[in-house]
C-alpha positions, 0 to 999 in steps of 0.5 A: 318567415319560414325557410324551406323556404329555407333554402333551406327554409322553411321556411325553409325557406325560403321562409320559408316555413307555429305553441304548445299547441293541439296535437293534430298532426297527420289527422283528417278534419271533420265534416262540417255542413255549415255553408258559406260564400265559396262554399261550393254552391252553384257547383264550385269545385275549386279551392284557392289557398292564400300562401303567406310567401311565394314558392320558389321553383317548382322543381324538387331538386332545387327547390327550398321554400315551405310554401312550395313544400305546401304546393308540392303536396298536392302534387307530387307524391314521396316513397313515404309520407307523415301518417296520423301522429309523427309515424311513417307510412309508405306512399309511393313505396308499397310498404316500410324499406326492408333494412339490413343488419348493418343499417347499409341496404334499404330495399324498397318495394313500389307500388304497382299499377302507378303512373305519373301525370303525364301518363307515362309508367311509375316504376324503379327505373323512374326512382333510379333515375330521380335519385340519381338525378338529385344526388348528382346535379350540380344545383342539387339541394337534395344531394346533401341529404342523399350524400350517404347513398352511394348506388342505386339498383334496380331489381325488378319493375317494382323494387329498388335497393339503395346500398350505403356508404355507412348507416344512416338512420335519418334516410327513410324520414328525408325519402318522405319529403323532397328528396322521395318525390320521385319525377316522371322521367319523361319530363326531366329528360324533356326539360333538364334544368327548366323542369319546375316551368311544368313539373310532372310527378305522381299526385292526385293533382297536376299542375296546370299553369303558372301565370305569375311568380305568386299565383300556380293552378293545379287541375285534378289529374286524369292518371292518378292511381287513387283518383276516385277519393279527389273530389275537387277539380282543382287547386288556385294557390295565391301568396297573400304576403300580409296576414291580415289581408290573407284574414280578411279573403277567408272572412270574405269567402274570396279563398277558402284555405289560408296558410299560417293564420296570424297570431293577431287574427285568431281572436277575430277568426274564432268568432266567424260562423264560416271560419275554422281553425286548425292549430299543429305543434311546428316540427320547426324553428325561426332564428337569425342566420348570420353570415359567418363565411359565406362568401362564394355561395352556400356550400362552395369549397371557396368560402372564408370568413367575411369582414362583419364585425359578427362574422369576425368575433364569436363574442358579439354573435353571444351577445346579440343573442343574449340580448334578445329576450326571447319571452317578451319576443312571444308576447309581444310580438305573437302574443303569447301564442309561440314558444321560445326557442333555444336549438332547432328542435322542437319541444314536440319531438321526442328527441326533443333536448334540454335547453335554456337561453334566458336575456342577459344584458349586463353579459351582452354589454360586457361581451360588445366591449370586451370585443373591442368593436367600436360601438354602435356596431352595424347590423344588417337584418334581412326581413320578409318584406310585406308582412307587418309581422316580420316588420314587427320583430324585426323592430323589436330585435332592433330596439333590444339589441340597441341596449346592448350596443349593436345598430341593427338596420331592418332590411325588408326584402321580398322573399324569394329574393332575399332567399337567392341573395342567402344563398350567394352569401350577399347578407350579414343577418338574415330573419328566416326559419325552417319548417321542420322535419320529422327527424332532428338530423334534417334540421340541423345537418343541411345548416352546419354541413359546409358542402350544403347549399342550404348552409347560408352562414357559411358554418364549418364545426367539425365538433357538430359534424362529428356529433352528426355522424355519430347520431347517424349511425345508429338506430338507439334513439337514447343514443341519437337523443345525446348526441343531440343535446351535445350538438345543441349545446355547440350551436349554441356556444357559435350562435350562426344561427340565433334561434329565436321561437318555435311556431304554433301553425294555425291553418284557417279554411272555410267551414263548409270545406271538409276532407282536408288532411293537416299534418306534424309538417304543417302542410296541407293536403287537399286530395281528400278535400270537398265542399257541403255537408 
């Protein structure tokens, strides 16, 4: 399950959103002439995408599920974007920010000639307009990662400046996700609060229609500056829950591109003459969030320490991850296929810090009874409901941590919902990653921040917040990788969050489409896409 879901995650989550893998990140497949059942002959032009959870709103300013990052993709376009590699490339924006000596100004051209979906015009009073609007509405999950802007100027058509509180080293690699899709200002002013009903952005698709919570259509749009290289008409995504099943309409031809093929279909997927699959390093993570002191919603001034016995004693959230072996978590349940995770950053990247967290039962055992906790203690873990993956680790944790003394209850919840009851704080473990970014700070300061709304357990570390700080305000990378080690080493020493395994994300897609762009994010990129040969 990726949060990004997570709220926040991702997968984010929601969910919202996998080994040492190919490093593909932020290449173009290549062409294939293999054909097959929806492949585009007799016509076809569309492409329908099964979604392995169900993207939330459709607004960027709240919005938290990786899938919906996926949807987003298609549709609304940042300042900046992930390139080839893990490098950053201007979108939006016309070329890299112009940065002062202090780190304290980015001045930021746009790119001219450009106009939102709707028609209207694409220029610095739009991008006013939308980062001002995420840094101060009140349901703004961007507002955290946008917290060090303190204005923002227009200085001509075509060029903004954005004057900081301090350096912030991370801003350019957060305007190249949610927190950059800038919003046709048109259709803010027109729908406020219910902007996700019919999103308009800049993108080479436009949405269309959104018939049921799980089902959203995109149609090629009339107004997009580099419309000439969108070949296909438009875009059907589906949440297909169960991986099998998500599996079998690839093998059947009934969708084209699948999200995050399962570990346990791949061997029969490689075997399919009409199947490609394109596996990428995840930038992200999946863990247990414990609910420590969320209880007035995520990033609420009001919070205080809830009364589970995890939430009370630091000693039992240790021993619950000592329980977890995290080696036989990947075999068993990913065979073999992802890596174990001691921290939320991945091996992929160069910030990348030295971790270890091997299972120690005798340790746990001595931990729950020094706590003084009677035994079994209960524990609620929220799972991803309909997915016989999630259902699986989270037997599987179950089982382990029963040697130690816990009473683990396996709680499946449909996503979106079990995301909205993380956010008000009506959990006591939630089984949710991230799926990733390209710099470490995102994934970690949105989780330990106590003001974030995507703070689901409630974290409040001055240490950590500190050592993110301190991170922030340089460019040495030397420097940034230490800090990130240290701030590893505290997460692990309060265990709000257990961190369990970083994916491997296997995209599957049918081997007569070709064009399709798949980055280091996981996110796939179909402006390019067409069938034949």
């Amino acid at each position: 399950m990726s949060r990004e879901q997570l709220t926040k995650s991702v997968a984010l989550t929601a969910a919202l959103g996998l080994v040492p893998a190919l490093a593909l990140a932020g290449c173009t497949q290549p062409s294939s002439s293999s054909g097959g059942k929806g492949s585009g002959g007799g016509g076809q032009r569309t492409v329908t995408v099964a979604l392995a959870e169900q993207p939330d709103a459709l607004d960027p300013t709240v919005a938290s599920t990786y899938v919906g990052r996926i949807v987003f993709a298609n549709m609304c376009e940042k300042l900046y974007d992930i390139g080839s590699g893990t490098n950053l490339v201007p979108q939006l924006a016309s070329a890299m920010p112009k940065i002062s000596s202090d780190g304290k100004t980015y001045t930021i051209s746009l790119r001219k000639g450009v106009k939102f979906n709707d028609g209207s015009t694409f220029d610095a009073a739009a991008v006013k307009q939308t980062l001002e609007h995420y840094m101060t509405d009140p349901k703004s999950a961007r507002a955290p990662e946008l917290s060090t802007v303190k204005s923002v100027q227009v200085v001509d058509p075509s060029t903004v400046k954005l004057s900081l509180k301090q350096a912030y080293a991370p801003l350019t690699a957060i305007l190249a996700d949610r927190s950059g899709m800038i919003l046709s200002p048109k259709a803010l002013s027109k729908l406020g609060d219910n902007f996700g009903d019919h999103p308009v952005c800049v993108g080479p698709f436009s949405f269309k229609d959104r018939p049921s919570a799980d089902k959203i259509d995109l149609t090629k749009s009339k107004y997009y500056y580099d419309k000439a290289k969108v070949k296909l008409s438009g875009i059907t995504f589906q949440a297909v829950t169960q991986p099998n099943v998500r599996a079998a309409n690839l093998r059947s031809g009934d969708v084209q591109v699948v999200d995050r093929v399962d570990p346990a279909d791949i061997s029969t997927l490689k075997k399919q003459s009409n199947v490609k699959l394109w596996p990428v390093t995840s930038l992200g993570y999946q863990g247990i969030t414990v609910n420590v002191a969320n209880s007035n919603g995520a990033g609420s001034p009001k919070n205080h320490t809830v009364s589970t016995p995890l939430a009370q004693h630091p000693e039992l959230r240790q021993a619950l991850s000592l329980a977890l072996d995290r080696s036989t978590i990947n075999k068993v349940v990913f065979e073999g296929q992802y890596v174990p995770a001691c921290g939320p950053i991945s091996p992929s990247s160069t910030f990348a810090p030295q971790a270890s967290c091997p299972a120690d039962l005798a340790k746990a055992k001595q931990l729950v009874a020094s706590s003084g906790v009677k035994t079994p203690i209960p524990v609620d873990l929220v799972v991803q409901a309909a997915n016989s993956e999630a259902a699986k680790l989270g037997t599987v944790i179950q089982s382990m941590a029963k040697q130690a003394g816990f009473a683990v209850h396996v709680k499946p919840t449909e996503f979106t919902t079990a995301l909205t009851q993380a956010q008000k704080g009506q959990f006591d473990t939630f089984q949710v990653g991230w799926s990733g970014r390209l710099d470490p700070d995102q994934n970690i300061g949105p989780f330990y921040d106590p003001s974030s709304t995507l703070n689901y357990s409630g974290a409040n570390d001055p240490t950590i917040m500190r050592l993110l700080g301190q991170e922030r305000s340089t460019a040495d990378e030397s420097a940034r990788k230490a800090d990130f080690q240290k701030i590893v080493d505290e997460a692990n020493k309060d265990n709000n969050i257990i961190y369990l395994y970083f994916p491997k994300v296997v995209l599957g897609y049918a081997s007569s489409l070709h064009g399709i762009q798949y980055g280091a994010d996981g996110l796939i990129h179909l402006k390019t896409a067409s069938f034949g040969g």
